[in-house]
C-alpha positions in Angstrom: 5.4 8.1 -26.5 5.5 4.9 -25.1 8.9 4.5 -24.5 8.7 8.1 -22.5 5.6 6.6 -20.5 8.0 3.7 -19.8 10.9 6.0 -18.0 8.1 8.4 -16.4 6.6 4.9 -14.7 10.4 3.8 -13.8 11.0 7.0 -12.4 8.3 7.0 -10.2 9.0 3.5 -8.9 12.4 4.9 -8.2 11.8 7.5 -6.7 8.6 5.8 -4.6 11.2 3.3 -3.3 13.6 5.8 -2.4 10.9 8.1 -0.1 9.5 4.6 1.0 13.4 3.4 2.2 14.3 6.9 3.7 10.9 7.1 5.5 11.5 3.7 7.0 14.8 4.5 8.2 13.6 7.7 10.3 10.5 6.0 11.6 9.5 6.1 14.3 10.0 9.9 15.5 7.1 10.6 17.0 4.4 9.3 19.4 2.6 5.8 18.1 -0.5 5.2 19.5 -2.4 1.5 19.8 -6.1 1.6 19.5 -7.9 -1.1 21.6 -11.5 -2.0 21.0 -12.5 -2.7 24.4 -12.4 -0.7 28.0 -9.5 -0.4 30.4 -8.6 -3.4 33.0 -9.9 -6.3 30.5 -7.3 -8.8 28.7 -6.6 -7.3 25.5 -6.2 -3.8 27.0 -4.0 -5.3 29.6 -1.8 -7.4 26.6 -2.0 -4.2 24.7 -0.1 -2.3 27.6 2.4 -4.8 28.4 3.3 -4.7 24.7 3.3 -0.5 24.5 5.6 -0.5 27.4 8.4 -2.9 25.8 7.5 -1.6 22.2 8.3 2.0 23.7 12.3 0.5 25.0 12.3 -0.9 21.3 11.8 1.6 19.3 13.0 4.6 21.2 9.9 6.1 21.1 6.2 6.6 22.9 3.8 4.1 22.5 0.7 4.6 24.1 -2.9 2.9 24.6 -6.0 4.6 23.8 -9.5 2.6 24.4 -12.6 3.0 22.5 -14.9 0.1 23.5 -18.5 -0.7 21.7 -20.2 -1.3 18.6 -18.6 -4.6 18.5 -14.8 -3.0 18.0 -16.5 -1.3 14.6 -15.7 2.6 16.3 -12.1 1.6 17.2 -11.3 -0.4 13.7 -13.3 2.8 12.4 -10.0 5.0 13.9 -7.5 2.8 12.5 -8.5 2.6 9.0 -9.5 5.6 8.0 -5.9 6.9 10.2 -2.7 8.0 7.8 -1.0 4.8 6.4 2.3 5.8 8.2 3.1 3.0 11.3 1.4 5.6 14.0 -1.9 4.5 14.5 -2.4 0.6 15.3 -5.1 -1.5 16.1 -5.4 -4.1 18.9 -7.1 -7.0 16.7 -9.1 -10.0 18.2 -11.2 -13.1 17.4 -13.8 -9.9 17.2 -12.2 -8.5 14.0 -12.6 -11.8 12.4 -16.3 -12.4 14.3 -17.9 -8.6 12.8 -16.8 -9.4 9.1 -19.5 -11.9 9.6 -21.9 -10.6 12.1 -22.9 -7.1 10.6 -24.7 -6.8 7.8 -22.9 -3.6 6.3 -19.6 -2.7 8.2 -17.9 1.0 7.3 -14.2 -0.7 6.4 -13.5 -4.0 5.4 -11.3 -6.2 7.7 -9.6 -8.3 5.3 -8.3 -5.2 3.2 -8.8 -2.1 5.3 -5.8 -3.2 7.1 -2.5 -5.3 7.0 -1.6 -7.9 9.7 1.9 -7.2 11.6 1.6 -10.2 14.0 -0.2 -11.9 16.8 0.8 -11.1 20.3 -0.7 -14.4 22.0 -3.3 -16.9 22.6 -5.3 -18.0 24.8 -7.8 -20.9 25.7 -11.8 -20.8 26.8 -13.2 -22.8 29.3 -16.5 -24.4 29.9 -17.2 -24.5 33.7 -19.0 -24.8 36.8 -19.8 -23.5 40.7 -17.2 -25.6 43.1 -21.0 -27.3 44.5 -23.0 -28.1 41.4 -24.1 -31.6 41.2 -21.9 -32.1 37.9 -18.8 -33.2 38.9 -17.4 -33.5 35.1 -18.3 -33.0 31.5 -20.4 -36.0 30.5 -22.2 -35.8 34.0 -23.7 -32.5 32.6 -23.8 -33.7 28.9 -25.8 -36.9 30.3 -28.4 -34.3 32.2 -28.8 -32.5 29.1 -30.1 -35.2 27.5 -32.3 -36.8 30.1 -33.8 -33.4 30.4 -34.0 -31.6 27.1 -34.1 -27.6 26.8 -34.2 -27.3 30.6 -30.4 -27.1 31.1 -28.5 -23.9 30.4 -25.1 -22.2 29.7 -23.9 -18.5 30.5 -21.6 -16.7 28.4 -21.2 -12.9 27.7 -23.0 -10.9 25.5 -24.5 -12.4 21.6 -22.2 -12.4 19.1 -18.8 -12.5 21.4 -16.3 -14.7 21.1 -17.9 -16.3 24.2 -21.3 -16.7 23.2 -20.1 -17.9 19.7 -18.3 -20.4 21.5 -21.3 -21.3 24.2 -23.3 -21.7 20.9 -20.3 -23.8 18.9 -20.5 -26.1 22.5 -24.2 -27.2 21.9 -24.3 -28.0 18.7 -21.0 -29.9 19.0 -22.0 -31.8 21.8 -25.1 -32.3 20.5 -27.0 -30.8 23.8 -30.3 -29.3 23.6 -29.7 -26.8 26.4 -30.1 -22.6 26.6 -27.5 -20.6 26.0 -27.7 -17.6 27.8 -26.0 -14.0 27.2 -25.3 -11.8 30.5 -24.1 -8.3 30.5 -19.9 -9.2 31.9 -17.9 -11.8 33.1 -18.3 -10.9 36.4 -22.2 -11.4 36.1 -21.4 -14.8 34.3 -19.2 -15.9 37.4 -21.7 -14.8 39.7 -24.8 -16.4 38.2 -23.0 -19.8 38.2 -21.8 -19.5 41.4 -25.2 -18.8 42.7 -26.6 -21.8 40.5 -28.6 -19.8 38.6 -27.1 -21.3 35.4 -25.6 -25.1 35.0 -22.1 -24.2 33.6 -20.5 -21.0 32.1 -18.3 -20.4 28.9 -15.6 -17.5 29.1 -12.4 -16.7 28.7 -9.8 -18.8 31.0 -7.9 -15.8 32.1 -10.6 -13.5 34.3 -12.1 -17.5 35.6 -8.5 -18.7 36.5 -8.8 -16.7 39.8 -12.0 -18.4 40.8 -10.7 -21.8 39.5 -7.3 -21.4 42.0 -9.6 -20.5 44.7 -12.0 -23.1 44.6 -14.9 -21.5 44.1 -15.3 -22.5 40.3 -14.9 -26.3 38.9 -13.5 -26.5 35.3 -15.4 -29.4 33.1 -13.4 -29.0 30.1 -10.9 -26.6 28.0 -11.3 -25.7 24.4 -8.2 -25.2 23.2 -6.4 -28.0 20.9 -4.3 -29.2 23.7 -4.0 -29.1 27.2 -3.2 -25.5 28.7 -0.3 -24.9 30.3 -2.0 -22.8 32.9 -4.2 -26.1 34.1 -2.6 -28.7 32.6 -4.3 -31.8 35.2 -7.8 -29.9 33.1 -8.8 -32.1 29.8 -9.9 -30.4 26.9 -12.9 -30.5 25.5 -11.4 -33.4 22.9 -10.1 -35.3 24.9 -13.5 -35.7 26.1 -14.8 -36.7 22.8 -16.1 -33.2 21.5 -13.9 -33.9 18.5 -14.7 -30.5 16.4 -15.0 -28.2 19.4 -11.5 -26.5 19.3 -11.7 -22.9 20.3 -8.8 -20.7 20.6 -8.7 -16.9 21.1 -6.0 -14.8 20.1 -4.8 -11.3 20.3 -2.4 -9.2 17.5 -1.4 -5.7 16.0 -2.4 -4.6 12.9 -2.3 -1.1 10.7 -4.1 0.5 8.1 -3.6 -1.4 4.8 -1.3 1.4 3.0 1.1 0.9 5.4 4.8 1.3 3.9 5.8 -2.4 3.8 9.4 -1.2 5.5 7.2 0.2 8.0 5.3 -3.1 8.5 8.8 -4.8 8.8 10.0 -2.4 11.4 6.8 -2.7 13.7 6.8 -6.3 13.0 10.5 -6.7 14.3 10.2 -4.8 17.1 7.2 -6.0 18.1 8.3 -9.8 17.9 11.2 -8.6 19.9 9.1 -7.1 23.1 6.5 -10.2 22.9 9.4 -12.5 23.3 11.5 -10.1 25.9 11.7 -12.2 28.9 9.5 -10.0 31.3 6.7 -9.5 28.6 6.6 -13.2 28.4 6.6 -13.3 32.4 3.6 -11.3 32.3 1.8 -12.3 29.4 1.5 -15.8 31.8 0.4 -13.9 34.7 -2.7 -12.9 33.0 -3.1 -16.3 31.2 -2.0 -15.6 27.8 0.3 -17.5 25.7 2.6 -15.2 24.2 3.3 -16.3 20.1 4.1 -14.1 17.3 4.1 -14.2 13.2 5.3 -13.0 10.7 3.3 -11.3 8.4 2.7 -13.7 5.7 1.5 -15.8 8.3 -0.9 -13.5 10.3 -2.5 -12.6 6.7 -2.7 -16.1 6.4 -3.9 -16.9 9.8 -6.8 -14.2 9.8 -8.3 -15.0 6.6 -8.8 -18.7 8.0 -10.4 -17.2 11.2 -12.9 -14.9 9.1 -14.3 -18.2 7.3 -13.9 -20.2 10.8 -16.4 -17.8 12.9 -18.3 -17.3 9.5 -19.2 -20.7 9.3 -19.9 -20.8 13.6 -22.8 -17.6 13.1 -24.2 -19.4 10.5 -24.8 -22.9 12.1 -26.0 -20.9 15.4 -28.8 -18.7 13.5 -27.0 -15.4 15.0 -28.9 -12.8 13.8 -27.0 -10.3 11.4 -26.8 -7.3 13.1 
């Protein structure tokens, strides 16, 4: 009896590897489509549509982007993991992915199993800034008011819980400033309220600000990513400046459900690495102020586990609400 359990299990293994091979070689045939978390015309919709378009050349086949913004990228994460295991349905994954595993108190999927990593796409830096006339003409001139005036001093990012605001929120305890930090509905309302002086200085993602920043009409005080960006490289970073611990990069990646074929996984994973490092993909990854860099997928699984405890640890030490 064993010994006929023993060739039944064999046989299925076979016979699963087999299906699993052949279903890797014919894939893609049809339409995949790449669910992004967030509305049209912002970064990672923008990434995710320079990637579809190469991807498409790649593969032979359609790729296209589909946005379904809100609930903190819980509906669109929703799609994706409860989609067929097969390589069609993708998600766009963010710092967010890693932020709501944290944030929510009870989340309909799980993010570390509900789906399986194929690789990042690129990263890309915050920066901590002001309006072109505010008074603070660096970093420590505003860190020195902050502590000459206590709790009267205040920082705008986007909405609680975003990358942005976790990062505003990351910035004063870091730097040890008792200031306000203060959520606004947008970048473009961000922008605008330190322009008009309404706030000191502003958090947010370097690529929507680098148009102001070129302009003139915003000053950066410091950038938080680990080294100097390419995109401003006469701007310090925050560390430089003596922030030690205040190292904040964002990223953005591809992932599928977790029952993925892993010959399927490969396949997107190749061909995905492939378009990200296409010469024109990485032209215009830099036009929108992303630095293109993929993984493989050992290392993305890696990667995101490390960013779950990271932004884990960040909500806790800010008092964000569970929500």
């Amino acid at each position: 009896m064993r010994k006929f359990f023993y060739r039944w299990t064999l046989l299925a293994i076979m016979s699963c590897g087999i299906f699993c091979n052949a279903y890797a070689q014919n894939f893609p045939n049809k339409t995949i489509r790449i669910i992004v978390p967030f509305g049209a015309g912002g970064l990672a919709d923008l990434s995710a549509r320079i990637v579809a378009q190469k991807l498409s050349e790649q593969l032979s086949q359609s790729v296209v982007v589909e946005n379904y913004p809100g609930a903190g990228g819980v509906l669109a994460a929703g799609i994706v993991a409860k989609a067929n295991p097969d390589g069609y349905t993708l998600l766009l994954m963010s710092n967010a992915n890693a932020i709501s595993a944290t944030l929510f108190k009870k989340l309909p999927h799980d993010n570390a199993k509900d789906f399986i990593p194929i690789t990042t796409l690129g990263f890309f830096d915050l920066v901590v800034f002001t309006g072109s006339q505010s008074r603070y003409k660096n970093l420590q001139e505003f860190l020195d008011a902050a502590k000459a005036s206590p709790g009267e001093l205040n920082l705008a990012t986007i909405n609680v819980g975003s990358t942005q605001n976790l990062t505003g929120e990351l910035f004063k305890e870091q730097s040890k400033s008792n200031i306000q930090v203060v959520p606004f509905n947008g970048t473009p309302a961000v922008i605008s309220a330190v322009r008009g002086g309404q706030v000191d200085i502003g958090v947010d993602i370097l690529g929507p600000i680098l148009p102001q920043i070129n302009s003139g009409a915003i000053r950066v005080l410091a950038l938080t990513g680990a080294e100097r960006s390419p995109f401003l490289p006469g701007s310090p970073t925050a560390k430089e400046l003596g922030i030690k611990d205040f190292t904040v990069t964002a990223w953005n990646a591809l992932a599928a459900p977790s029952k993925t074929p892993p010959a399927v996984v490969a396949t997107l994973n190749k061909a995905i690495v492939a378009a990200v490092n296409s010469p024109d993909v990485q032209a215009r990854f830099k036009e929108i102020g992303m630095e293109p860099k993929t993984t493989s997928v050992d290392e993305f699984q890696k990667f995101f586990a490390q960013e779950i405890v990271k932004w884990g640890a960040i909500i806790n030490k800010a008092n964000i609400p569970k929500q």
